[in-house]
C-alpha positions, 0 to 999 in steps of 0.5 A: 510525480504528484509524490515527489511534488508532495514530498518536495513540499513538506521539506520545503516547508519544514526548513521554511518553518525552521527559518522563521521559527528563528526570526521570531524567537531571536529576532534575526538570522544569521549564518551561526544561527541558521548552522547551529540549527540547521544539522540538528533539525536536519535529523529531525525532520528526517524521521519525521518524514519517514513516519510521514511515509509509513502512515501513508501520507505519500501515497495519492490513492488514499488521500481524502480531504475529510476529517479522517485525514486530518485526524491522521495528520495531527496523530503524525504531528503528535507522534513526531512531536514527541520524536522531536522532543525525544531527540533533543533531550535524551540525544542531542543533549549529550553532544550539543551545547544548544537547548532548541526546546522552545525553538521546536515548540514554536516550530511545532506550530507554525509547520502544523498550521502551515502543513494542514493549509499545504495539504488542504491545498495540494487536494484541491489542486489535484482534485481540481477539474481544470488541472485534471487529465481528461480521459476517454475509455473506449469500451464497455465492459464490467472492468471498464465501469469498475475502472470508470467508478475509480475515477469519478469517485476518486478526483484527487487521483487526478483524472476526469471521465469526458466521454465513453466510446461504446462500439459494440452498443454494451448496456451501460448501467443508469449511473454511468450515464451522467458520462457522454457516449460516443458509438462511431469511432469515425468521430474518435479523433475530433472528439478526442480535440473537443474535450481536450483529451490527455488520456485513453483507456482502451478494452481488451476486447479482441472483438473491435481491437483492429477497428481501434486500432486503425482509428488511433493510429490517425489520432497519433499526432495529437499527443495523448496517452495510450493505456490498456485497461489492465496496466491503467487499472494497475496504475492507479489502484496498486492491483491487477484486474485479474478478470481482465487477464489471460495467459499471455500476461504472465508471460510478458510481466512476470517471467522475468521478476526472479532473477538472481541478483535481486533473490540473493539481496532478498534472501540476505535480508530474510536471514539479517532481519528474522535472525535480529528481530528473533533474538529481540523476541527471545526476551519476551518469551518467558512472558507470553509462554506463561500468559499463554498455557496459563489460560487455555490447555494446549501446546505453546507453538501451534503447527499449520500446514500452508502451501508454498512457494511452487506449491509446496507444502510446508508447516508455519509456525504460530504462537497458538491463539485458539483454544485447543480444539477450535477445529475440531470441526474441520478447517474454517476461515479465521475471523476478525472476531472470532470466539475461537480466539482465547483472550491472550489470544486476541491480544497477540492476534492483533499485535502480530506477536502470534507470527513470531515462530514464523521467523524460524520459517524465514531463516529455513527458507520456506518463507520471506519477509514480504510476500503473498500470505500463504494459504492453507491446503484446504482453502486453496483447493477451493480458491483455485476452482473459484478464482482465475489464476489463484495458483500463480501467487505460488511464483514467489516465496509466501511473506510474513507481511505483503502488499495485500496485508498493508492495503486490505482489510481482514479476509475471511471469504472468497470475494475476499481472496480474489481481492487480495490476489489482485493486491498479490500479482500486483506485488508479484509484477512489480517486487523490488527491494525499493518495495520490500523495505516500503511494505516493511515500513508500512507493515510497522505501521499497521501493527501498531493501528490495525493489525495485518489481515490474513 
């Protein structure tokens, strides 16, 4: 809802913009007037707004009220400046008797101004303690405080921690004890109306689960919001707490997610992207074969054995970015700064050109677009005696680009791999087409400022 509302924002001030960018250039607005612009800037402020979304200015849980976001803000202004200008000179210009250059300058700074003030707005709204869905959290646990920390660190998220409900008497660490703590459930539906409750997070503990029960079922009428602890924590982080998993979630959230319908648009779109953008790369390849071998001995296509779909293996194909004998030592980690990597090397690394054999391993079918990245053999041995249910990101075809990629950073450990599992189940749960193209917006995204992790 606080998307569409942020979404519905930005149009509404953007043709808010336009109008009185109109009066204040001509003076008036009439109906002629307001036509002649309307359609063209229409299109604009289209792109604009899908550059909005794949810089992540939609998405709630990365939203920070400091200088970095507005940093990011004004690179889109400049971005889309520059799309605005692009449009009107090179497109528009051919069909259109109109010479909105001036106009979209002035438009440019009215929405600037308007937009930051919107923006700035629009957090305090949602940060603000009075607009806040009040929560309880029955239970101690590792994962409730993790999940308690989320809330208190994060108010734009929405949510302000009122009280604990600690039935088994679990120590709870110093910092959480700012947070008033309740131990008799007896006390759950009147505390629930003195703070004015919206929203409880209950443990899954099986320990007390019945004594919960029984006392939520008499707080029934008071309207409030039921969540567990894992669906809650999925709900606002955009992963899964696999700590917090056992078997049966499998069962109930991803025995369905491979039906047929959505395998065979899937599988239509691997082969329509990776067949346009291989020919496209096809152009560039005399280039960097030659800036490649000219560098560094070696073959020009470097061969990895990775693990994929149910667990079979099959060779991704990489430009080679190491020098020839970077493992003569045997299998390690790939590193964000990696003296392994050859100059060429760091440049097609962070570019992601490296990746672009890989589309022959899309049109084979032993890869997709989107999905969890896949690991080598010898890493997943070890990830798999480490990390609980590390085999299961095996349901699904491994991905070029996935949800991990787009919302964590560089990997190159096991904490680090447990971390982007939690990011992989959440995609292997909840995978549609509507979050593949979102992945592949954001993963352009990405490339140009970040580079993908691995």
């Amino acid at each position: 809802m606080k998307k569409i509302i942020l979404l519905l924002g930005d149009i509404a001030l953007l043709f808010g913009s336009l109008a009185l960018t109109l009066r204040l250039r001509f003076g008036y607005i009439n109906q002629e007037l307001w036509q002649s612009h309307f359609w063209p800037f229409a299109v604009i402020f289209i792109l604009w707004l899908i550059i909005f979304f794949i810089n992540g200015l939609y998405e709630i849980r990365k939203v920070r009220n400091d200088y970095k976001f507005y940093g990011q803000l004004i690179n889109n202004l400049l971005v889309n400046a520059l799309i605005g200008f692009s449009f009107f000179y090179f497109i528009l210009d051919r069909f259109s008797n109109i010479k909105p250059q001036t106009v979209l300058i002035i438009l440019i700074i009215i929405f600037a101004i308007l937009w930051t003030i919107w923006r700035k707005i629009f957090f305090s709204l949602i940060s603000s303690a009075k607009l806040s869905n009040n929560l309880v959290i029955i239970g101690i646990s590792t994962e409730s405080l993790l999940l308690a920390e989320e809330i208190i660190t994060k108010k734009h998220l929405g949510y302000s921690l009122k009280l604990f409900f600690n039935p088994d008497f679990s120590a709870i660490p110093e910092k959480f004890q700012i947070i008033p703590v309740k131990k008799d459930l007896i006390d759950l539906k009147n505390e629930l109306v003195k703070n004015k409750i919206d929203t409880i997070v209950l443990v899954n503990n099986p320990k007390y689960s019945p004594e919960v029960a029984k006392h939520l079922f008499e707080s029934i009428d008071l309207n409030v919001s039921y969540f567990n602890l894992t669906d809650f924590y999925e709900k606002i982080t955009g992963k899964i707490l696999i700590s917090s998993l056992e078997r049966n979630w499998f069962f109930e959230n991803l025995s369905q997610k491979n039906n047929r319908l959505f395998l065979l648009i899937k599988r239509f779109y691997d082969l329509l992207f990776a067949s346009f953008f291989g020919l496209i790369a096809l152009i560039f390849l005399p280039i960097l074969s030659l800036a490649i071998k000219l560098e560094s001995k070696g073959p020009l296509i470097y061969k990895q054995k990775r693990i994929g779909l149910n667990g079979k293996e099959f060779y991704a194909l990489k430009f080679r970015s190491m020098k020839q004998d970077a493992e003569k030592d045997g299998a390690q980690w790939a590193k964000e700064k990696d003296d392994r990597v050859t100059k060429i090397g760091k440049f097609i690394r962070k570019s992601r050109i490296d990746e672009i054999p890989q589309f022959w391993n899309i049109l084979k079918g032993e890869m997709s677009f989107v999905g969890p990245r896949p690991e080598r053999p010898e890493f997943v041995e070890t990830l798999k005696k480490e990390i609980p249910f590390f085999n299961e990101r095996h349901l699904v075809k491994p991905g070029l680009t996935g949800w991990a990629q787009i919302n964590f950073h560089y990997g190159a450990s096991v904490e680090d791999a447990k971390e982007k599992l939690q990011y992989d189940l959440f995609y292997i749960k909840n995978q549609s087409i509507a979050l593949d193209i979102s992945i592949i917006l954001k993963t352009i995204n990405t490339v140009f400022n970040h580079g993908l992790g691995r």
